[in-house]
N, C-alpha and C positions, 0 to 999 in steps of 0.2 A: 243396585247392589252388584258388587262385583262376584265373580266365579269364585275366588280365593274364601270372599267372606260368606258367601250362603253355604260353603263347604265345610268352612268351618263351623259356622252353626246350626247346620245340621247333624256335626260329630256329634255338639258339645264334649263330655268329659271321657272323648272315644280315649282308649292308651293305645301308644306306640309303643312297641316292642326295638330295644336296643339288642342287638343280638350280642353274643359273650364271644371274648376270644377264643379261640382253641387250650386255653391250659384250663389246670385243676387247681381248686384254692382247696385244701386240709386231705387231698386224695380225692374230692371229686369234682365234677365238671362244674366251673361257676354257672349260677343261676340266669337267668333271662335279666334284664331292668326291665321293669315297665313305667313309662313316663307319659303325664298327660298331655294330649296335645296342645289342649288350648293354653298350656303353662308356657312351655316351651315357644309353641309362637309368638307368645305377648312377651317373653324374655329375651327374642330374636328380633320382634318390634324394637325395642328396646334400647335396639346397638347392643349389647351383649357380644363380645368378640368371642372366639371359636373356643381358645383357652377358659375364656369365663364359663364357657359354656360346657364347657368337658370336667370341669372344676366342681360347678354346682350340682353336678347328675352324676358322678362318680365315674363318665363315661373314656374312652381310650379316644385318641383322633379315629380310628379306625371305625368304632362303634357309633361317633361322632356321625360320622358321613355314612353310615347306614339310618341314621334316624334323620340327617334330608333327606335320605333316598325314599322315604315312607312320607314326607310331608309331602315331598313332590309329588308322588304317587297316587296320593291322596287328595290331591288338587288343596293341600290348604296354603300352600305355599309356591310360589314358582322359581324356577331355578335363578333369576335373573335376582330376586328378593332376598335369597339365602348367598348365593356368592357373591352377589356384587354391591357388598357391604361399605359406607362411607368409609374412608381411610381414616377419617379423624374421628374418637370417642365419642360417643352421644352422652350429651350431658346427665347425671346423675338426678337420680327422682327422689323428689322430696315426700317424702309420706303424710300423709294430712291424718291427725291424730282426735282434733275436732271436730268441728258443724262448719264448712265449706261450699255450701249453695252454688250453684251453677243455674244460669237460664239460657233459653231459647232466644237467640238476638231478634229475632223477627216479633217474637208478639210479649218478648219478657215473663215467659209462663215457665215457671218452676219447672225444671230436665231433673237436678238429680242433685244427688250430693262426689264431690270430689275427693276420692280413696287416694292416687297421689299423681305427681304433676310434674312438669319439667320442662324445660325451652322447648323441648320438640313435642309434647303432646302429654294426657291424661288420662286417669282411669277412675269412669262414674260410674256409681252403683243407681239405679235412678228403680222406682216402682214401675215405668211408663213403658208398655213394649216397643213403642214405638224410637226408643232413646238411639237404636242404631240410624235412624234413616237421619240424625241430626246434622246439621253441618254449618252451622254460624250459632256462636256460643258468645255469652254477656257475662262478666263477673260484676255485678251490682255494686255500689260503693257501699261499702264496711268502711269506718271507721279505724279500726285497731289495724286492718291490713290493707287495704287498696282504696284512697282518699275521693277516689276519681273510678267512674266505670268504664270497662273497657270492654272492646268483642277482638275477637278472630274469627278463623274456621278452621275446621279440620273436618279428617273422615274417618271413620269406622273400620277398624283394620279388624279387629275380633268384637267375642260380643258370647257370652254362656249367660244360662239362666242357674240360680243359686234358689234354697230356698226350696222345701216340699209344702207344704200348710199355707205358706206369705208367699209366693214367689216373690223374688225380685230380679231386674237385670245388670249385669257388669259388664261395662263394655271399655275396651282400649280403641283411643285415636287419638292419631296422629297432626298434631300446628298444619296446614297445607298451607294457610296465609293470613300474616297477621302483621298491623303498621309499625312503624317505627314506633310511634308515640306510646302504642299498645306493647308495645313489645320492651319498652324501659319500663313499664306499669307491672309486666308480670316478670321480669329480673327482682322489682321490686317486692312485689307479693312474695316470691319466694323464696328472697333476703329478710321477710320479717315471719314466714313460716317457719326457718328455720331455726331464729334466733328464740321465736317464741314456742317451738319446742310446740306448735297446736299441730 
């Protein structure tokens, strides 16, 4: 487990304070933002560009780069992670609105179910605490969406626990490698998630 990700789950649902500009909104001083961290990281995983990002949080460029300066700070992110972002857009996540199963490519034992997905990585809600330490993943042949099974791998970039009564765990990771042949399979899959609107 890397520094970044035991830090972060150890915050869980800590907030980071954006701090406010120097003026006044109606005659007095604006108020503080408070944003979660684990949101923001997983929206920074994401490729989320600087602008998307000052967009979705109400935040100024200024206020922007006081809430790196607290992930940094905070060991959930490192500076190399935050600035030195791919030039080209990471591709757009499809959201899975159905029953999306995911398994363990090593022994094919039920991980979790798939909350939503994309060329570069996924987000599973799975019961199993152990779902962060995972890193070779199978999508089983389904019928309606993927004719043929297929694996990659990836790794565990976040990871919060949901859930007081049932726990369950959500975690985001990241594609690290996956084949050619697997990799037309999941363009595939999710050219027909989209159309099928699951």
């Amino acid at each position: 487990m890397g520094a970044n990700q035991g830090a972060l789950r150890r915050t869980g649902n800590r907030r980071i304070r954006a701090l406010p500009l120097p003026h006044k909104k109606n005659g007095t001083m604006a108020p503080h933002r408070k944003i979660k961290s684990s949101k923001i990281v997983n929206d920074i995983w994401s490729g989320m560009s600087d602008l998307e990002l000052s967009q979705k949080y109400g935040l100024s460029p200024e206020q922007l780069q006081r809430v790196y300066k607290q992930l940094i700070d905070s060991s959930l992110l490192s500076f190399p992670q935050i600035y030195e972002k791919p030039l080209t857009p990471r591709p757009p996540r499809t959201y899975v609105h159905g029953r999306l199963p995911i398994h363990d490519a090593r022994d094919k034992s039920f991980l979790g179910l798939v909350r939503d997905i994309s060329e570069k990585g996924l987000r599973i809600a799975s019961p199993r605490a152990d779902l962060p330490s995972a890193t070779a993943f199978l999508f089983l042949k389904q019928p309606q969406l993927n004719p043929l099974p297929f694996r990659f791998e990836a790794a565990c970039r976040w990871s919060k626990t949901r859930g007081s009564r049932s726990p369950y765990y959500v975690c985001g990771f990241e594609i690290t490698h996956i084949a050619d042949h697997a990799f037309n399979q999941l363009r595939e899959l999710l050219a027909k998630l989209k159309s099928n609107g699951c």
